[in-house]
LOROMI-890778 format. One record per residue: residue number from 1; residue in one letter; x, y, z of N, C-alpha, C in turn. Coordinates in steps of 0.05 Angstrom, whole numbers. Layout:
<recs>
REC num residu    nxx    nyy    nzz   caxx   cayy   cazz    cxx    cyy    czz
REC NUM      A      X      Y      Z      X      Y      Z      X      Y      Z
...
</recs>
This chain:
<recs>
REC num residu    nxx    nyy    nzz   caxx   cayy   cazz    cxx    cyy    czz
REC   1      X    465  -1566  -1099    441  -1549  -1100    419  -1564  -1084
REC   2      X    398  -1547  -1063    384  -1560  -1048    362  -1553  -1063
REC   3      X    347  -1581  -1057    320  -1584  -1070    293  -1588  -1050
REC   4      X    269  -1577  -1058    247  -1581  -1028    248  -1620  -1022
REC   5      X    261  -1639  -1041    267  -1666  -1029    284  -1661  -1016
REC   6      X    303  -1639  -1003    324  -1644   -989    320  -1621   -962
REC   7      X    298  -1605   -967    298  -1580   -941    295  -1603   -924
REC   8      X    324  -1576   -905    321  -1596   -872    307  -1571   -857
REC   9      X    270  -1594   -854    256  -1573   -849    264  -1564   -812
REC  10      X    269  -1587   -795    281  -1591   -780    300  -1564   -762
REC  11      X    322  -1567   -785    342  -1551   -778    326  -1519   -784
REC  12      X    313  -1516   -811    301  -1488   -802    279  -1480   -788
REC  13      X    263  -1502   -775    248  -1491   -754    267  -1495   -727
REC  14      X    284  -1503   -722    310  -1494   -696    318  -1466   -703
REC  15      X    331  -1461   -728    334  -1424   -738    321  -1414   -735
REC  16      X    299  -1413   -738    274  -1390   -735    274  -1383   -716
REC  17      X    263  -1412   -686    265  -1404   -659    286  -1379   -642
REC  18      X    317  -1398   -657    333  -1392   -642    335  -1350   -657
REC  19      X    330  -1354   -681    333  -1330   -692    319  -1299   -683
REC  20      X    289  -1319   -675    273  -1297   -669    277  -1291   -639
REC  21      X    289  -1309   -626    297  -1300   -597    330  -1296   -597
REC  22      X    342  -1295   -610    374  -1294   -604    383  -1308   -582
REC  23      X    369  -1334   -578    379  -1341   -558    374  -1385   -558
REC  24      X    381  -1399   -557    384  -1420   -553    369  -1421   -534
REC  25      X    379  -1415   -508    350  -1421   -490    326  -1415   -495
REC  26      X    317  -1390   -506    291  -1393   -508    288  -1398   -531
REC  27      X    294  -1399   -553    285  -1421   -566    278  -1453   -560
REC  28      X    291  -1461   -552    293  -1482   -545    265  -1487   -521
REC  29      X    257  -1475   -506    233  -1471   -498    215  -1465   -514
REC  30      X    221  -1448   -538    195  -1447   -550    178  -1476   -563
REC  31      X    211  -1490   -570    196  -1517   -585    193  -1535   -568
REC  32      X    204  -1532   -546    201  -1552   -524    213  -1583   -530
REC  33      X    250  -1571   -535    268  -1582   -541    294  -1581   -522
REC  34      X    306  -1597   -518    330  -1594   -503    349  -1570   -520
REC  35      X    364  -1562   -497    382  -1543   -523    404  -1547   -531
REC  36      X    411  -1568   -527    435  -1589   -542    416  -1589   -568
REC  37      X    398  -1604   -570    393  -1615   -600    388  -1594   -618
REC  38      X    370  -1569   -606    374  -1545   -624    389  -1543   -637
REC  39      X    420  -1534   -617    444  -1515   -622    455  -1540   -646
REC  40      X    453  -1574   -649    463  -1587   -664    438  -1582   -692
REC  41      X    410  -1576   -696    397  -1577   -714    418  -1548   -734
REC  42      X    416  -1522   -720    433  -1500   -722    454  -1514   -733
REC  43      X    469  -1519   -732    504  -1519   -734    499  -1535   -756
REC  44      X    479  -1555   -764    487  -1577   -781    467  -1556   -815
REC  45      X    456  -1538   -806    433  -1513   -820    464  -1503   -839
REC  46      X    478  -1496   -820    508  -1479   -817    527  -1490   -848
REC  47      X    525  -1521   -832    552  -1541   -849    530  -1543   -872
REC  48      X    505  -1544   -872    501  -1550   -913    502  -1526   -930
REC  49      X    493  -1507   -915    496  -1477   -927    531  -1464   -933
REC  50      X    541  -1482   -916    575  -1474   -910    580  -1444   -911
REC  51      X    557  -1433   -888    555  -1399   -882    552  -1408   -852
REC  52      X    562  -1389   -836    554  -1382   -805    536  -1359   -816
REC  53      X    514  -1369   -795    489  -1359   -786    482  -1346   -761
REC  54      X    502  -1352   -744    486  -1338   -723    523  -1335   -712
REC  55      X    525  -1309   -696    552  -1303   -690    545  -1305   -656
REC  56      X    562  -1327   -646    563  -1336   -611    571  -1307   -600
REC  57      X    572  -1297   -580    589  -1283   -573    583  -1277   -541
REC  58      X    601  -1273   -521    599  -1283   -489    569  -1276   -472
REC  59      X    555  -1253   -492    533  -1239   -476    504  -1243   -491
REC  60      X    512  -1269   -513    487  -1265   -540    492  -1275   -561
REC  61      X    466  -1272   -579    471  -1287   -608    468  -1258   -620
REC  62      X    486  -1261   -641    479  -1238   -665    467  -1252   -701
REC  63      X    450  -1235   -709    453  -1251   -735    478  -1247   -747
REC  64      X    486  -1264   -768    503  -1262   -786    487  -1244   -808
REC  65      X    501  -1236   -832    488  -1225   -852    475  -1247   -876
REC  66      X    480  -1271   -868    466  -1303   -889    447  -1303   -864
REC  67      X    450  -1302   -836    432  -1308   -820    401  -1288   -824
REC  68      X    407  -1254   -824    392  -1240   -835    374  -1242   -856
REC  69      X    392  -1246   -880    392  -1255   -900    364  -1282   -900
REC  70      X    359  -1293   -887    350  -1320   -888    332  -1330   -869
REC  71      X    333  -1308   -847    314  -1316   -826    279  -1310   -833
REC  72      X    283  -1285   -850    251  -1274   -855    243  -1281   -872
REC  73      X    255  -1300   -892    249  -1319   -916    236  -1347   -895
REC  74      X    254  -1353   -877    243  -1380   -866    214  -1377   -849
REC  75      X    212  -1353   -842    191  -1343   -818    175  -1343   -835
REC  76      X    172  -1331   -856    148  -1320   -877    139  -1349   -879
REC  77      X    161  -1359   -896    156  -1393   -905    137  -1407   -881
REC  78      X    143  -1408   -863    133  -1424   -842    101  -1412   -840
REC  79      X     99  -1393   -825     71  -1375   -818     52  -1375   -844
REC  80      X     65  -1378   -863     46  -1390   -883     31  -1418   -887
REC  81      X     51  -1436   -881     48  -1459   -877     27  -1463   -859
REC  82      X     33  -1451   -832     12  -1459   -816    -17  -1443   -818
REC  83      X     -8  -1422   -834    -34  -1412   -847    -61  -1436   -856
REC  84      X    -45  -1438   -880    -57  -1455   -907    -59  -1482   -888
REC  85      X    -51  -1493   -870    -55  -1517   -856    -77  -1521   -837
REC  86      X    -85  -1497   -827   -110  -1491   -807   -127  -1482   -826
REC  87      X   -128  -1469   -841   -151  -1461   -853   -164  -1494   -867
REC  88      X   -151  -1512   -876   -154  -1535   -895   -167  -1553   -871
REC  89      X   -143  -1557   -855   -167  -1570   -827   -178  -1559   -813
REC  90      X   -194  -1536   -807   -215  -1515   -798   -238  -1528   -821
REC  91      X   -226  -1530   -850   -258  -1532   -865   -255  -1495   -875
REC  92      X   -245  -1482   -871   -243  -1455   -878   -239  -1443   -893
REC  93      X   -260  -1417   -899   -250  -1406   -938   -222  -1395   -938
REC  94      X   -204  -1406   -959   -170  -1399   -951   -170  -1365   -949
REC  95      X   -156  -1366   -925   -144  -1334   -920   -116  -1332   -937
REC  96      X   -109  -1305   -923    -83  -1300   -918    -76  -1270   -905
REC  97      X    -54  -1279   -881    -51  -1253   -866    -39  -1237   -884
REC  98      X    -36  -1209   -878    -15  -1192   -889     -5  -1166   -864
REC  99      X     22  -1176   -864     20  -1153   -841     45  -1134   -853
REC 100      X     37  -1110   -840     40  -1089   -859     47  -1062   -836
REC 101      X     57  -1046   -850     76  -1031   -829     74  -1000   -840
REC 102      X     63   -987   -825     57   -955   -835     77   -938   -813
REC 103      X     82   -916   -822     79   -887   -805     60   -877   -790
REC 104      X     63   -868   -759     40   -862   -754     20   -846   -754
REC 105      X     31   -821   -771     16   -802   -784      2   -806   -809
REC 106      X     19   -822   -821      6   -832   -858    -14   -844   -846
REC 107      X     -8   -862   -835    -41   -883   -813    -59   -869   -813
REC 108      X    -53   -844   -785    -80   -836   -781    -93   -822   -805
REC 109      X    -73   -806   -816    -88   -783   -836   -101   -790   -861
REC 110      X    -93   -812   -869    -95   -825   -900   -100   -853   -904
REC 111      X    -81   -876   -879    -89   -903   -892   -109   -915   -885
REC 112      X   -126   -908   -858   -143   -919   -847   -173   -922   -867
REC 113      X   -170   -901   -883   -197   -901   -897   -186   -920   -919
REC 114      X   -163   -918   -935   -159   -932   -952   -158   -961   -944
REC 115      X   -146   -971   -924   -150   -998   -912   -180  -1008   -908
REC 116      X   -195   -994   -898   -224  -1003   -905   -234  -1005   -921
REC 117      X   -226   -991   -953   -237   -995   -974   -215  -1021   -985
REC 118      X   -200  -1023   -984   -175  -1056   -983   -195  -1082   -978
REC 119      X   -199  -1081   -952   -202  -1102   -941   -238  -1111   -958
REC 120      X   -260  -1087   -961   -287  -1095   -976   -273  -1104  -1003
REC 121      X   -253  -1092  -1011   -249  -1109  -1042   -233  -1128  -1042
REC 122      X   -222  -1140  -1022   -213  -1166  -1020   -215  -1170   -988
REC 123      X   -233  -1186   -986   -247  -1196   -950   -228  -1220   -945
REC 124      X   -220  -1233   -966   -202  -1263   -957   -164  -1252   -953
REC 125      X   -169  -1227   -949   -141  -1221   -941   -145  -1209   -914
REC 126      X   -129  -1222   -889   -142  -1216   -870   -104  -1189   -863
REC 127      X   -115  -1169   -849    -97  -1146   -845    -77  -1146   -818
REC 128      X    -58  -1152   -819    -43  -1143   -790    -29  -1116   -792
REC 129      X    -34  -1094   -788    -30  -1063   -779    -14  -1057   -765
REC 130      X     17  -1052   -759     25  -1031   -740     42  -1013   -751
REC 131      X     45   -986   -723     66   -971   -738     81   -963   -719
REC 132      X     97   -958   -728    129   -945   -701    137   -911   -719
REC 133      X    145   -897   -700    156   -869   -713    182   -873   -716
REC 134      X    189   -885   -744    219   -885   -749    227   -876   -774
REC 135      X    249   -863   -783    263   -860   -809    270   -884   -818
REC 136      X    256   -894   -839    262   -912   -856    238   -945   -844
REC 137      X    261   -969   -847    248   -994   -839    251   -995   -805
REC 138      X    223  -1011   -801    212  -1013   -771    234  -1040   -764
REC 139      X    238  -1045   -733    251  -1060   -724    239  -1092   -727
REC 140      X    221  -1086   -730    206  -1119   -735    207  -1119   -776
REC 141      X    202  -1143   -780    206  -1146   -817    174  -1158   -820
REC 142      X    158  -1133   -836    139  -1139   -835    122  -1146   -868
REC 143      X    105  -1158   -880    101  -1167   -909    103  -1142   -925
REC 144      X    101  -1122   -917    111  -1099   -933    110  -1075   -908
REC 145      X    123  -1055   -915    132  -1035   -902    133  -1009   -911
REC 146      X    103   -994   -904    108   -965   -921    125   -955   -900
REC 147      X    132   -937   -908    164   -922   -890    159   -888   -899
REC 148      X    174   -873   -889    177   -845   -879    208   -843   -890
REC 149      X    223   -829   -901    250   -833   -914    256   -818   -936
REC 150      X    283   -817   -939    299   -808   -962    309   -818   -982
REC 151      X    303   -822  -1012    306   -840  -1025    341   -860  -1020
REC 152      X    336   -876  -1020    353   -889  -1026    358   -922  -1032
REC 153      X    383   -935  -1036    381   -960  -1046    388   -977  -1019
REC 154      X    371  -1002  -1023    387  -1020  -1007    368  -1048  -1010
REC 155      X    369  -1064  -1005    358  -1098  -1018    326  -1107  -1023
REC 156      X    311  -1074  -1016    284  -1081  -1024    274  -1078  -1041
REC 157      X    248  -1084  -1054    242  -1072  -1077    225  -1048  -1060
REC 158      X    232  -1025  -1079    212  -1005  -1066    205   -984  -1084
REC 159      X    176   -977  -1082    161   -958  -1101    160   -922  -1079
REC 160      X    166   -910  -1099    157   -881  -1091    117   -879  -1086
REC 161      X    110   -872  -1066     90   -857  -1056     80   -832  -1071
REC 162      X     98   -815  -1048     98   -782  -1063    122   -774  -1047
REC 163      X    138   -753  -1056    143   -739  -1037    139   -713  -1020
REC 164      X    148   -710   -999    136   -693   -988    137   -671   -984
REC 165      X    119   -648   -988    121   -624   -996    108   -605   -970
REC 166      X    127   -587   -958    124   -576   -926    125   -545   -922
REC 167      X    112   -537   -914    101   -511   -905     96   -503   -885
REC 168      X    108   -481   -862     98   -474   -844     67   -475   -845
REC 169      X     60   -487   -817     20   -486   -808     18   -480   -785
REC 170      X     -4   -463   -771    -11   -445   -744    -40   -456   -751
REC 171      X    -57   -444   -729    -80   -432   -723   -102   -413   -736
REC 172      X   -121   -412   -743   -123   -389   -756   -117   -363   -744
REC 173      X   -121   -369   -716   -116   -337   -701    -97   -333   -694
REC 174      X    -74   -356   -688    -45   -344   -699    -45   -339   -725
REC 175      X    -41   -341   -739    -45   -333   -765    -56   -299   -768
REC 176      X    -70   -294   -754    -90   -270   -746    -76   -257   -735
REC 177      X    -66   -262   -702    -50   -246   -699    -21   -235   -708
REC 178      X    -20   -257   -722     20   -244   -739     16   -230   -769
REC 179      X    -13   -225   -773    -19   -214   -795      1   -186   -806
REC 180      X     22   -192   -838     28   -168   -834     55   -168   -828
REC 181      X     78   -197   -820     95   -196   -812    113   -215   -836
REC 182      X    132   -221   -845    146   -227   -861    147   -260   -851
REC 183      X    154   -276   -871    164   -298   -854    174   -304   -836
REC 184      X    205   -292   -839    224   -296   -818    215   -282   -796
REC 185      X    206   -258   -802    188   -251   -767    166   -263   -755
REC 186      X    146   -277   -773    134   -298   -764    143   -314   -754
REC 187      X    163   -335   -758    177   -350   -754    194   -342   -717
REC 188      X    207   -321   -721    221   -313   -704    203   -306   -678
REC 189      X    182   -300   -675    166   -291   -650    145   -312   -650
REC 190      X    150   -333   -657    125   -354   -642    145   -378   -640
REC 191      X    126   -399   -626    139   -422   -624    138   -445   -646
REC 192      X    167   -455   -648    173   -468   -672    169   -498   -658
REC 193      X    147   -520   -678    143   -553   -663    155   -562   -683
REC 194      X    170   -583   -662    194   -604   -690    176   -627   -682
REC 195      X    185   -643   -699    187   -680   -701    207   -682   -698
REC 196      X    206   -697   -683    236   -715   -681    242   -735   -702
REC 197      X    265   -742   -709    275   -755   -727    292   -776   -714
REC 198      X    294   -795   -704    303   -819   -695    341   -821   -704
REC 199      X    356   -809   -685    376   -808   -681    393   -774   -694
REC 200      X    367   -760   -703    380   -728   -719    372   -710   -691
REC 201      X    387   -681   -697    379   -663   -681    347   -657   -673
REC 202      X    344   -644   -653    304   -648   -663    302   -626   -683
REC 203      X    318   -609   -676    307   -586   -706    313   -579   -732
REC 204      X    324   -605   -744    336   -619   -760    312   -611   -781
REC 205      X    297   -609   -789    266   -608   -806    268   -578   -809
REC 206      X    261   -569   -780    265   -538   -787    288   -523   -799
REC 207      X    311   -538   -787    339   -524   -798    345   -517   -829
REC 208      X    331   -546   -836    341   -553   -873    326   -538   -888
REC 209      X    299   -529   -874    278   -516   -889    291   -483   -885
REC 210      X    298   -474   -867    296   -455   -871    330   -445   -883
REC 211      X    349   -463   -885    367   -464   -899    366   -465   -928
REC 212      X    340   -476   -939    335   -470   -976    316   -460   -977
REC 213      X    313   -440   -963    302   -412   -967    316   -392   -962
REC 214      X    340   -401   -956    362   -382   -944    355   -357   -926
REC 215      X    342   -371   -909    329   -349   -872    342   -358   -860
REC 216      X    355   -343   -833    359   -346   -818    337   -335   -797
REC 217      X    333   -361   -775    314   -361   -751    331   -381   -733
REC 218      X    329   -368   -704    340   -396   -684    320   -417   -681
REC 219      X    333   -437   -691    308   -464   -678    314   -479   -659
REC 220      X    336   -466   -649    339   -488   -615    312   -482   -595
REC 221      X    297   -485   -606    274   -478   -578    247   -486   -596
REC 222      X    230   -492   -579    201   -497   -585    195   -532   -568
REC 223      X    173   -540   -579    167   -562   -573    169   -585   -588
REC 224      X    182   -607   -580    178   -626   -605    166   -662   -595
REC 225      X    161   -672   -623    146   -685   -617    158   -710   -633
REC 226      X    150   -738   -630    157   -753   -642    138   -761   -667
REC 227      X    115   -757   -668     99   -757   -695     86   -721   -707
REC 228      X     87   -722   -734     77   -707   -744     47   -702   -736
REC 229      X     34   -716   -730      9   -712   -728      6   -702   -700
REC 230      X     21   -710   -682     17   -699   -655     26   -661   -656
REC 231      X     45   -650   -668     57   -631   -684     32   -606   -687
REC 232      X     18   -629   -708     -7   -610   -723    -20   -605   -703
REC 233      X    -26   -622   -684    -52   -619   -676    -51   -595   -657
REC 234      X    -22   -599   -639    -15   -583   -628    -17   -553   -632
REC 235      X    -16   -550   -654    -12   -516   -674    -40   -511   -679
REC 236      X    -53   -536   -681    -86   -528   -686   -101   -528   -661
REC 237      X    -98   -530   -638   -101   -518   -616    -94   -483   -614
REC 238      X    -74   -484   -622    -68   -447   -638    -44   -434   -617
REC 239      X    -32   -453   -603      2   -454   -593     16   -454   -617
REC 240      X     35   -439   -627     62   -454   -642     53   -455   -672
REC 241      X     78   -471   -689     75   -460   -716     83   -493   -724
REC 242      X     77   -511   -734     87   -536   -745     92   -542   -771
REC 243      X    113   -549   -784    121   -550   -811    111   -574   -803
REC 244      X     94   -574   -830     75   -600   -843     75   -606   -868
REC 245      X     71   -622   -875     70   -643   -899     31   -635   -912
REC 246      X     38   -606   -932     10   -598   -935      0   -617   -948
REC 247      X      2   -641   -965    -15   -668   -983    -29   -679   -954
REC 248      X     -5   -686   -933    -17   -698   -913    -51   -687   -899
REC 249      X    -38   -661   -894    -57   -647   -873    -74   -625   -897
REC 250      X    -78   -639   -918   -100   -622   -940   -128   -613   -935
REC 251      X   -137   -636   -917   -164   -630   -910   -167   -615   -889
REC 252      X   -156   -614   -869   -154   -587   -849   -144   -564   -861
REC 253      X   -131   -566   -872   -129   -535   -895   -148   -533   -905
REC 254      X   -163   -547   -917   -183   -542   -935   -208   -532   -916
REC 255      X   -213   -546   -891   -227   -541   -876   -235   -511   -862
REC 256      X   -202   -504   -858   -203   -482   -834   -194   -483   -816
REC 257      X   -181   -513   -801   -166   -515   -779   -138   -504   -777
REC 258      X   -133   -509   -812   -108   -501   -799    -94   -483   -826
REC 259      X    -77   -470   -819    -74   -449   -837    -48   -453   -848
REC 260      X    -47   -454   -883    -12   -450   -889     -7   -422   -901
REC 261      X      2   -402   -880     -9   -383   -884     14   -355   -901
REC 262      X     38   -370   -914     54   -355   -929     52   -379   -955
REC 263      X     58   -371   -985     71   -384  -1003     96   -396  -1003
REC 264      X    100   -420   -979    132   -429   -979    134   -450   -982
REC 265      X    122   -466  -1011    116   -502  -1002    142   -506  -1016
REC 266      X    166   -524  -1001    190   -538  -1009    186   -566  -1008
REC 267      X    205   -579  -1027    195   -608  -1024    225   -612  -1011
REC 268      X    224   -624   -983    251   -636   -961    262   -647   -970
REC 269      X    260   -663   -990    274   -692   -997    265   -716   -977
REC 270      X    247   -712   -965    231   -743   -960    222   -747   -973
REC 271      X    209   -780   -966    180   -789   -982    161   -807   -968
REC 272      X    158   -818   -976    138   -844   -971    137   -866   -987
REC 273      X    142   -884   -982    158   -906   -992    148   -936   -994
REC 274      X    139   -951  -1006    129   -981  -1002    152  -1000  -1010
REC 275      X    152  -1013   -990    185  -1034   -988    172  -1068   -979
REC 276      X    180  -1082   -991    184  -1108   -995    205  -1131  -1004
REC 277      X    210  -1150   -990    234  -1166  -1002    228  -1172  -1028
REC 278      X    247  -1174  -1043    252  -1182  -1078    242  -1209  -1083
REC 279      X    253  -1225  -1059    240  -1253  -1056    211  -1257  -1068
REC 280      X    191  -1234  -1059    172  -1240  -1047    149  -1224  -1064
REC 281      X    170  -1219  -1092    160  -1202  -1122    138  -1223  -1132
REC 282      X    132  -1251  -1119    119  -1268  -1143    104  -1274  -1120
REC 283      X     99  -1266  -1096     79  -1272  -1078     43  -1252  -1085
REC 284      X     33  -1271  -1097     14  -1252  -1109     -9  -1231  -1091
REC 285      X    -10  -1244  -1065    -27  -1220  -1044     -2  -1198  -1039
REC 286      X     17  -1206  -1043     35  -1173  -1039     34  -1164  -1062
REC 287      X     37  -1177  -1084     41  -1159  -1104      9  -1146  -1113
REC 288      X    -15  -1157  -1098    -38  -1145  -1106    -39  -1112  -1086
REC 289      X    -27  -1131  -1058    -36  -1095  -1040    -14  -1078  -1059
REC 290      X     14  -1085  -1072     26  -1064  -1078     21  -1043  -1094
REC 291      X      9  -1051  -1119     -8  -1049  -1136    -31  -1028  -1135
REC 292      X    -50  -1041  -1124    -76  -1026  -1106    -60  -1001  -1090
REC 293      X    -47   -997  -1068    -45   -975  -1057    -26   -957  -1074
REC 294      X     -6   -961  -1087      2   -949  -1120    -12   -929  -1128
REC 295      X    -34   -954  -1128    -48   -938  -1153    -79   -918  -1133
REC 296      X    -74   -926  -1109    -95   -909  -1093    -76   -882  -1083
REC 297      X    -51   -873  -1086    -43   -857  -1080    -35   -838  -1101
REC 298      X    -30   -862  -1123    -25   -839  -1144    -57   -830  -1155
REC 299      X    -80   -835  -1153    -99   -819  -1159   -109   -797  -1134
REC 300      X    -90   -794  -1114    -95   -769  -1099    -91   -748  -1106
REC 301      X   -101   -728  -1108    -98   -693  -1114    -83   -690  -1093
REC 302      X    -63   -678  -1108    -36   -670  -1084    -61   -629  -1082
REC 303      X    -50   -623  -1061    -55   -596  -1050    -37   -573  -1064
REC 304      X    -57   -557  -1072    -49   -532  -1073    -23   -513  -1055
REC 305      X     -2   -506  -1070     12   -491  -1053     -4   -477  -1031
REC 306      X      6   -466  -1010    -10   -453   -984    -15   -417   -995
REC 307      X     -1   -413  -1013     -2   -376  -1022    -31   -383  -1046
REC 308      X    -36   -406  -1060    -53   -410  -1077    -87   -405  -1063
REC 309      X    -70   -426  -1039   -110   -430  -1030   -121   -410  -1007
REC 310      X    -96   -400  -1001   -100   -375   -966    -78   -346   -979
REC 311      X    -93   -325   -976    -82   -299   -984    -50   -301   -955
REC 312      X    -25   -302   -974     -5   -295   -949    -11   -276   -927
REC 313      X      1   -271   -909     -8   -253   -888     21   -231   -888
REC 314      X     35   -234   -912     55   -217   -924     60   -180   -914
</recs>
């Protein structure tokens, strides 16, 4: 059993390098090490763990699944370190980063305000922000990771959001002009906007929806887009019809921009999701943002079905 008298800190700052570049050479530039001694700090990481970590292979390094397993534990570990190390010799009130990983529709529509009310109630947590349009976890491993997704299991801890509940949305004057026409003929004489879904059909959203409602409409055609929010906005220009996420886009409903203009709210089977390593259950600035945004989402008023708050155009 290894003990912090025995971390070979050594050998896992050679892992990190070599991990976060898949590559011996540049790692080995990063520390500004020969790459003999690396590849021996590595191998000897290898023989106390008695796991392969990193898989050779003629064109590259791959992680192993102990290498996976162990690289974003050591990275975290480290970037902390040098955290708490600069701030102490700076003379500085202790921080701590948190970087954090949204959707880029949840971003614009919802987190940005709640992140500024975050950061006034705790100033000594400093924020790193990005987001990528993907189903599920982002390609980078970030201190927590709200996600876009379908429930399911796999090594993180992760809390339900909400899920999401979707309704055809137009224009008001589309809306105006199809006054009077049934769904499916709504549907069928304007243009249908997808999102794309990162490796699914693009009209994959529209298909399923209008499959548990049991309509038939062609959806090979329209415009699609890679974020929801690009979608909406599009339809609120008053082109096209965009199945939206009415919790999301509540306040433009509520407004007038944009119209849900039959009673059809289905919940897809997505959601919205906050994900974190298990590791990282006793790290108390994650476990405070987890907490806090929890509990800032579950005090949101989900929206009114679309037939509740706008007379159908039936």
């Amino acid at each position: 059993m290894t003990n912090r008298r025995w971390l070979p800190l050594n050998a896992l700052r050679a892992f990190d390098a070599v991990g976060q570049h898949l590559s011996f050479t540049a790692g080995a530039q990063a520390l500004n090490v020969s790459q003999s001694a690396l590849s021996r700090h590595v191998i000897s990481l290898e023989d106390l763990l008695g796991r392969q970590l990193l898989e050779r292979r003629p064109h590259g390094l791959l992680l192993t699944l102990a290498g996976a397993a162990l690289l974003p534990v050591v990275r975290k570990s480290f970037d902390r370190l040098e955290q708490a190390i600069n701030a102490v010799r700076d003379g500085a009130k202790s921080t701590r980063t948190l970087r954090i990983h949204f959707p880029p529709s949840l971003l614009q529509k919802l987190a940005l305000p709640l992140l500024r009310d975050f950061r006034r109630e705790y100033p000594d947590i400093l924020l790193d922000v990005f987001s990528s349009p993907v189903t599920g976890l982002p390609a980078e491993d970030p201190d927590v990771a709200v996600v876009f997704d379908r429930p399911n299991v796999d090594d993180r801890v992760t809390d339900l959001l909400w899920m999401v509940r979707v309704a055809p949305v137009c224009s008001p004057e589309l809306a105006a002009r199809n006054k009077g026409k049934s769904l499916t003929g709504f549907l069928a004489d304007n243009e249908l906007l997808h999102v794309k879904l990162e490796g699914e059909p693009r009209s994959l959203l529209w298909a399923a929806y209008l499959r548990q409602l049991g309509l038939e409409v062609d959806t090979d055609r329209g415009l699609a887009f890679d974020t929801a929010i690009s979608s909406v906005e599009f339809a609120m220009a008053g082109e096209g019809v965009a199945l939206a996420d009415i919790d999301m886009f509540a306040a433009d409903i509520a407004a007038g921009r944009l119209v849900a203009p039959y009673d059809s709210v289905i919940e897809d089977g997505y959601g919205y999701y906050v994900k974190f390593h298990a590791e990282d259950l006793g790290d108390p600035v994650i476990a405070q943002f987890r907490s806090w945004i929890i509990g800032r989402f579950k005090g949101r008023d989900r929206a009114q079905p679309a037939g509740h708050a706008l007379a159908p155009v039936l």
